[in-house]
N, CA and C of each residue as an Amber inpcrd file, in Angstrom:
protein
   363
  95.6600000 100.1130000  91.3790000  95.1540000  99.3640000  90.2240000
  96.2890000  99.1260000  89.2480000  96.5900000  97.7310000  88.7460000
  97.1090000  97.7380000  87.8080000  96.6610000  97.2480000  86.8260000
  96.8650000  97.0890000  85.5360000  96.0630000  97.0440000  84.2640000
  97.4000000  96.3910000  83.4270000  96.8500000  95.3600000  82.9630000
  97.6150000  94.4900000  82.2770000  96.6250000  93.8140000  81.1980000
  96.9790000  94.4410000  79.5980000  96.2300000  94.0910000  78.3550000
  96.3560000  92.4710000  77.6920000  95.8770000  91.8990000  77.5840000
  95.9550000  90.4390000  76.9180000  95.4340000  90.0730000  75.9060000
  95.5840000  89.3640000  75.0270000  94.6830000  88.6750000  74.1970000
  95.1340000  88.7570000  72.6660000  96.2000000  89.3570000  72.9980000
  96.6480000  89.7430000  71.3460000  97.5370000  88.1550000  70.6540000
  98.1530000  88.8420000  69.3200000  98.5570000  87.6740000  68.6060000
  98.9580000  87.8860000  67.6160000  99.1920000  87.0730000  66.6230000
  99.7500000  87.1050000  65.6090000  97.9890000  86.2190000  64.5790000
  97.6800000  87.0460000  64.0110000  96.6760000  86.6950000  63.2900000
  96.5440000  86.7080000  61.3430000  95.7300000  86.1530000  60.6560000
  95.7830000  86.9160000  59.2810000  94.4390000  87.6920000  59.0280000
  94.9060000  88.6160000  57.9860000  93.9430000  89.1360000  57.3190000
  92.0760000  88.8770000  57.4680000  91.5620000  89.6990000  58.3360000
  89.7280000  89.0280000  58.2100000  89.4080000  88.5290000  59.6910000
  90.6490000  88.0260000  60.4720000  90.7150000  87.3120000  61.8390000
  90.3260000  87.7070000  62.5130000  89.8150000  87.6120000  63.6360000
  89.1540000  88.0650000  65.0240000  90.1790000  87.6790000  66.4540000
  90.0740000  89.0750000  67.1160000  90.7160000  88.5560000  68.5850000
  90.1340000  89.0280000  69.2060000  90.3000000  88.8920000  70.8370000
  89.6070000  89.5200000  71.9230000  90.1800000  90.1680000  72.9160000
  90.6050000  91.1560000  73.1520000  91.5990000  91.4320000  74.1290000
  90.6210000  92.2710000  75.5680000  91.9320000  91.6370000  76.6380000
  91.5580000  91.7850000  78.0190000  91.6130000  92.6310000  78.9200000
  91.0680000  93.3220000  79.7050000  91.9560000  94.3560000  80.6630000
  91.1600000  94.1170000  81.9410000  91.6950000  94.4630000  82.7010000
  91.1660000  93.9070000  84.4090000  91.1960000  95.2000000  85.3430000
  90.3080000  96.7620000  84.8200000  90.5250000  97.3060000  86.0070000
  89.2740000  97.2280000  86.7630000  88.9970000  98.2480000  87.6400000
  87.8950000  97.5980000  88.3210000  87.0420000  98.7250000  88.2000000
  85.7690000  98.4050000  88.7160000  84.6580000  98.8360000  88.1430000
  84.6680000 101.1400000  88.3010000  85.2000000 101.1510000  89.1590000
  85.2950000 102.3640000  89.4300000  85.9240000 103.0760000  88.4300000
  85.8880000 103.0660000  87.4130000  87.2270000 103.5380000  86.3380000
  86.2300000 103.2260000  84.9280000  86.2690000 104.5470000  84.0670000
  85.9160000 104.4890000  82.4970000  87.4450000 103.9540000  82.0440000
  87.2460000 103.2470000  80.7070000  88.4650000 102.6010000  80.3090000
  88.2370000 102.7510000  78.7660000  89.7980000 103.2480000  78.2860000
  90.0110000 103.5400000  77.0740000  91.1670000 102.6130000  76.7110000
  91.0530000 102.4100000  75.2890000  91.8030000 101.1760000  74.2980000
  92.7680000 101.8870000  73.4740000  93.9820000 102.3560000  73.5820000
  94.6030000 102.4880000  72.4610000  95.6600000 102.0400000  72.1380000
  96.7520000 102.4650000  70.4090000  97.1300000 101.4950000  70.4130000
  98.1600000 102.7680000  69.6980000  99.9000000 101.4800000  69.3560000
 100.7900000 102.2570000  68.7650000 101.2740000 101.5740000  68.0700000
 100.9700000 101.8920000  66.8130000 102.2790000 100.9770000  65.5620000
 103.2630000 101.6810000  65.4170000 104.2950000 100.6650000  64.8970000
 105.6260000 100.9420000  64.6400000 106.0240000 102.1310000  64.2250000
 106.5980000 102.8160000  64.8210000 107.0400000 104.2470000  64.3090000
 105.9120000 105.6770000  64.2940000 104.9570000 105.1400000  65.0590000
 104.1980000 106.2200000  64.8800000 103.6770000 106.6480000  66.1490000
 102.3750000 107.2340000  66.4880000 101.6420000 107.9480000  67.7260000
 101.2400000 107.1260000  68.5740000 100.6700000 107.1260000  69.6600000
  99.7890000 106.1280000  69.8880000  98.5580000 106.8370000  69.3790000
  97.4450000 106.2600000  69.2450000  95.9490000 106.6170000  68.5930000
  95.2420000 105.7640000  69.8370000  94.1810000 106.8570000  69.9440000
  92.8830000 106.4400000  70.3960000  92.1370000 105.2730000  69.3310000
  91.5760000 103.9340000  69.9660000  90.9800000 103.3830000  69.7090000
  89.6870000 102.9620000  70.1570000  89.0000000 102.8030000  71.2380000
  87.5480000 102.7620000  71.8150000  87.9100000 102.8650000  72.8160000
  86.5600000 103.6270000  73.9230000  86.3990000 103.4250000  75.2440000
  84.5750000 103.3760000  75.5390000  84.6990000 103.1580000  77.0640000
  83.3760000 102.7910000  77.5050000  83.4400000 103.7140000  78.6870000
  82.2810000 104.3110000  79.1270000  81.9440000 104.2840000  80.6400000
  82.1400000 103.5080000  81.4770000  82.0880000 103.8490000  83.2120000
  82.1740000 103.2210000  83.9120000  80.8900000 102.0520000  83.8540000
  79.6510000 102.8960000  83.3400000  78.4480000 101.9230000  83.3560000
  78.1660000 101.5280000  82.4560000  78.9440000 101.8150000  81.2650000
  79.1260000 101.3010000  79.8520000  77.4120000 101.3980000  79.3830000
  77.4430000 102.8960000  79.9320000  76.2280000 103.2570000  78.8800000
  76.0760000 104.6730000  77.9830000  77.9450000 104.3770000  77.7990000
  78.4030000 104.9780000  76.7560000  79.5590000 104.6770000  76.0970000
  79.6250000 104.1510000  74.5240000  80.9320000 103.3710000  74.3340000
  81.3380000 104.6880000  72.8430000  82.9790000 104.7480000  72.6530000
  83.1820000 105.7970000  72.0160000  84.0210000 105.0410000  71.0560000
  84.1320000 104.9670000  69.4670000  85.0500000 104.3630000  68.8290000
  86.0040000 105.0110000  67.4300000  87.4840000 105.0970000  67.2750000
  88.3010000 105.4980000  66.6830000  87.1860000 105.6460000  65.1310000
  86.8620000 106.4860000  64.0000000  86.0350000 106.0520000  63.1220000
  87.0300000 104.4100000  62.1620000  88.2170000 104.7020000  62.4370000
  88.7800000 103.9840000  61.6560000  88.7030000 102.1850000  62.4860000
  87.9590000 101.8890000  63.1400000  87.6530000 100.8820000  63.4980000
  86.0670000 100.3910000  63.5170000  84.8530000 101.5400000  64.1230000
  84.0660000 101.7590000  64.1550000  83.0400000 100.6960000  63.2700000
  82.7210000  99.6230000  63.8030000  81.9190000  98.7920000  62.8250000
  82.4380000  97.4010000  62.9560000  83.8470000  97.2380000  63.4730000
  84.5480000  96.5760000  63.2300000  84.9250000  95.8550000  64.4490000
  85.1250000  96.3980000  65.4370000  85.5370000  97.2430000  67.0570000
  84.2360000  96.7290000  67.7460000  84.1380000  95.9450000  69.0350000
  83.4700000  96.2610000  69.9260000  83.6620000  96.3180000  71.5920000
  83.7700000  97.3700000  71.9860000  84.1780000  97.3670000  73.4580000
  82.9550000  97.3540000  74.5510000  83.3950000  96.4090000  75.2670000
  82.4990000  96.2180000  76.4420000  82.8930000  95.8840000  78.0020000
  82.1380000  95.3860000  78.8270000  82.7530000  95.3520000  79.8500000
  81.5180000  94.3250000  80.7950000  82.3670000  93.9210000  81.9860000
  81.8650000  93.0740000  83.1960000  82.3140000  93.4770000  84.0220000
  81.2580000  94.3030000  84.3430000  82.1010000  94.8460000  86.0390000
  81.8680000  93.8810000  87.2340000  81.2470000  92.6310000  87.2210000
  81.0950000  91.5490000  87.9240000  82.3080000  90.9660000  87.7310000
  82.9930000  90.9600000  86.8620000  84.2600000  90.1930000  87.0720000
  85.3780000  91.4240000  86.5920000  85.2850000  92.8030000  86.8760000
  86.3090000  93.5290000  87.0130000  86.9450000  93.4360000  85.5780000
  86.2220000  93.0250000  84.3900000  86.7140000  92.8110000  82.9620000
  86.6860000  93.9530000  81.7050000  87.3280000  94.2290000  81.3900000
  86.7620000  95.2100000  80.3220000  87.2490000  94.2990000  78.8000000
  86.6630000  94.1140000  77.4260000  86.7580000  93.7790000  76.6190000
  87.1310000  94.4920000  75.4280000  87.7630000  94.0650000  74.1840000
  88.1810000  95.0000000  72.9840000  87.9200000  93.4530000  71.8880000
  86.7000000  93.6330000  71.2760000  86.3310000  92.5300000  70.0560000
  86.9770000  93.1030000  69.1800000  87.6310000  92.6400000  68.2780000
  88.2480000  92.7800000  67.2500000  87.9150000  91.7530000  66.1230000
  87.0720000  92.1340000  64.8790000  86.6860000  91.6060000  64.2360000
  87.0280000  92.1530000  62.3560000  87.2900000  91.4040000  61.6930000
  87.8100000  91.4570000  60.5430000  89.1010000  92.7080000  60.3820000
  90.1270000  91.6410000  60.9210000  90.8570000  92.4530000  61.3590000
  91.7330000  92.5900000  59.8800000  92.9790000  93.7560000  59.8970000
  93.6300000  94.4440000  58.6150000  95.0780000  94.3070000  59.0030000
  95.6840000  94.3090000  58.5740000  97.1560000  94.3760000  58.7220000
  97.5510000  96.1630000  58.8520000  96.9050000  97.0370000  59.2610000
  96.5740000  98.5670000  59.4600000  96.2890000  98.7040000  61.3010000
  95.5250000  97.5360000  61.1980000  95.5050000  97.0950000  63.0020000
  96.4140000  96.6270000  64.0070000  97.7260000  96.2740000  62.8510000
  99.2900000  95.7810000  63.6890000  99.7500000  96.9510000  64.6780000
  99.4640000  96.6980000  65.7250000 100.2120000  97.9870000  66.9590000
 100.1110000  96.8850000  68.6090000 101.0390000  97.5990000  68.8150000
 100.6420000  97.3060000  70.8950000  99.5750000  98.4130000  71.4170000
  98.2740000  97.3500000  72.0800000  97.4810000  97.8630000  72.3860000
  97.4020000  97.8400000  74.3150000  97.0270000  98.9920000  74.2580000
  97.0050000  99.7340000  75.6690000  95.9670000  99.5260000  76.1320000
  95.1890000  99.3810000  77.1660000  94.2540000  99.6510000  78.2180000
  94.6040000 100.9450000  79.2060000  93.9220000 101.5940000  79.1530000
  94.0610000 102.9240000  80.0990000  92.6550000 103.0020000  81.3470000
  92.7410000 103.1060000  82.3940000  91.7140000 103.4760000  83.1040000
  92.3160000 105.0960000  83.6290000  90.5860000 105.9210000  83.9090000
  90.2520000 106.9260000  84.2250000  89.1680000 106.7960000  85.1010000
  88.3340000 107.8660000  85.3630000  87.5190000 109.0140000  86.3120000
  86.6050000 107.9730000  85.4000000  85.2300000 108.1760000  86.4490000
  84.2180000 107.6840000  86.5670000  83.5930000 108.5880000  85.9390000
  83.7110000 110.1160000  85.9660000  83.0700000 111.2020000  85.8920000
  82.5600000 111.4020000  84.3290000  81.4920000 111.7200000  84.2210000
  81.1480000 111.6490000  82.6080000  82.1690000 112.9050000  81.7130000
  82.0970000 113.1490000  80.3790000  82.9640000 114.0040000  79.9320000
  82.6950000 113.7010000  78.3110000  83.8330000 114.6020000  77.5250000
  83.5900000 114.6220000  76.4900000  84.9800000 114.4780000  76.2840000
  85.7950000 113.8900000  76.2840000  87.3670000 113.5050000  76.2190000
  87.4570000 111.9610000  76.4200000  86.6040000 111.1120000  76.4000000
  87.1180000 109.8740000  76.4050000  88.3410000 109.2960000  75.2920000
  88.2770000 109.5730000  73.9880000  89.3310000 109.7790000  73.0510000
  90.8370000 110.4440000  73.2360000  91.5490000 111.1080000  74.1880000
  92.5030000 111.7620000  74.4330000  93.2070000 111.3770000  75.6970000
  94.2570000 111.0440000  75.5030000  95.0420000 110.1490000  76.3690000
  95.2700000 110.7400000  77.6480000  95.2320000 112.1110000  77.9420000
  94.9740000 112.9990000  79.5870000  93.9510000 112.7830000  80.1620000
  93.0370000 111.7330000  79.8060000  92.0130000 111.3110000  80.3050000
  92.2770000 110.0090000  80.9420000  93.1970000 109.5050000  80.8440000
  93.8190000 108.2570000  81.5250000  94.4310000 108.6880000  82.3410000
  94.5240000 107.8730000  83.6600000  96.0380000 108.0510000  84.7120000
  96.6570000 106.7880000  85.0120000  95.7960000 105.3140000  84.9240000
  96.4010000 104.5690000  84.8610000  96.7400000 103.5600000  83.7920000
  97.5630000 102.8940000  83.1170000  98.3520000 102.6380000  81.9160000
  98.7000000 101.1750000  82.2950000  98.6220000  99.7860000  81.7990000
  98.8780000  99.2370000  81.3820000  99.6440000  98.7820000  80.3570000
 100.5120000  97.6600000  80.5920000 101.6460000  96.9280000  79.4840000
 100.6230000  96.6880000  78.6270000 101.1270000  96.9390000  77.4090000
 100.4600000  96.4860000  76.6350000 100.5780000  95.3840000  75.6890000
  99.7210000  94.6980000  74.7980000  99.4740000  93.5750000  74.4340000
  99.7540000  93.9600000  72.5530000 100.5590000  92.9350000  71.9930000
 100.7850000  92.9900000  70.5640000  99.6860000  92.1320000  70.0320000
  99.3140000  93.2670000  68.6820000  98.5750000  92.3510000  67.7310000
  99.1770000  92.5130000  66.4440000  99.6720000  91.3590000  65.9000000
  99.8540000  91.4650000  64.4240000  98.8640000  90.9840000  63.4360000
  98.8170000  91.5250000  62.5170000  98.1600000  91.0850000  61.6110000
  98.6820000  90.9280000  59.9820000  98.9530000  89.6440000  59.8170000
  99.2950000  89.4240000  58.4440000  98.4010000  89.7690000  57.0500000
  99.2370000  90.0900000  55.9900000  98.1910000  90.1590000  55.0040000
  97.9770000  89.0630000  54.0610000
C-alpha cells in the first residue's frame, strides 16, 4: 500500500479544503500534521468501518473525516480554516483491529508524502 495525501493549498483565513488519501479498505486511517518547527500532532482518524471517527480537540467542530471504501478513499474536510492549521499533512494507515490509540502515531505503519496546507491570515 502506498498512501499519497492531496488536496492541500495555499488558502485564506475561514477557507475550506478537502484532502485525499487512497488506502484501501483494510486499514483504519489517521490524519496528522507538522508545522514548521514543531511535532507532528495527531489530527483525526476513522475506523476501518468508519463507525468510529476520533478528532484532535483543537480541530474538533471544524474537521470532518470520512471515508469510501468503494473507491478506496479516505477524506479530511477542512472547514473554517486558521492560519494555526499551516502544516504538511500526513495520511497514515493501520490495523483494522479496534483500539484505543487511534491518536498516537505507533498506531500507523504505513505513511504517506504528505500534502501542504497554508493558510493565510
Amino acid at each position: 500500500v502506498q498512501l499519497q495525501a492531496s488536496g492541500g493549498g495555499l488558502v485564506q483565513t475561514g477557507a475550506s479544503l478537502r484532502l485525499s488519501c487512497a488506502p484501501s479498505h483494510d486499514y483504519s486511517v489517521g490524519w496528522f500534521r507538522q508545522a514548521p518547527g514543531k511535532e507532528r500532532d495527531f489530527v483525526a482518524a476513522i475506523r476501518w468501518d468508519s463507525r468510529g471517527m476520533y478528532y484532535a480537540d483543537s480541530v474538533k467542530g471544524r474537521f470532518t473525516i470520512s471515508r469510501d471504501n468503494a473507491k478506496n478513499a479516505v477524506y479530511l474536510q477542512m472547514n473554517s480554516l486558521k492560519p494555526e492549521d499551516t502544516a504538511v499533512y500526513y495520511c497514515a494507515a493501520g490495523p483494522k483491529n479496534s483500539g484505543h490509540n487511534y491518536n498516537t502515531e505507533n498506531r500507523y505503519y504505513i505513511w504517506g508524502q504528505g500534502t501542504l496546507v497554508t493558510v493565510s491570515s
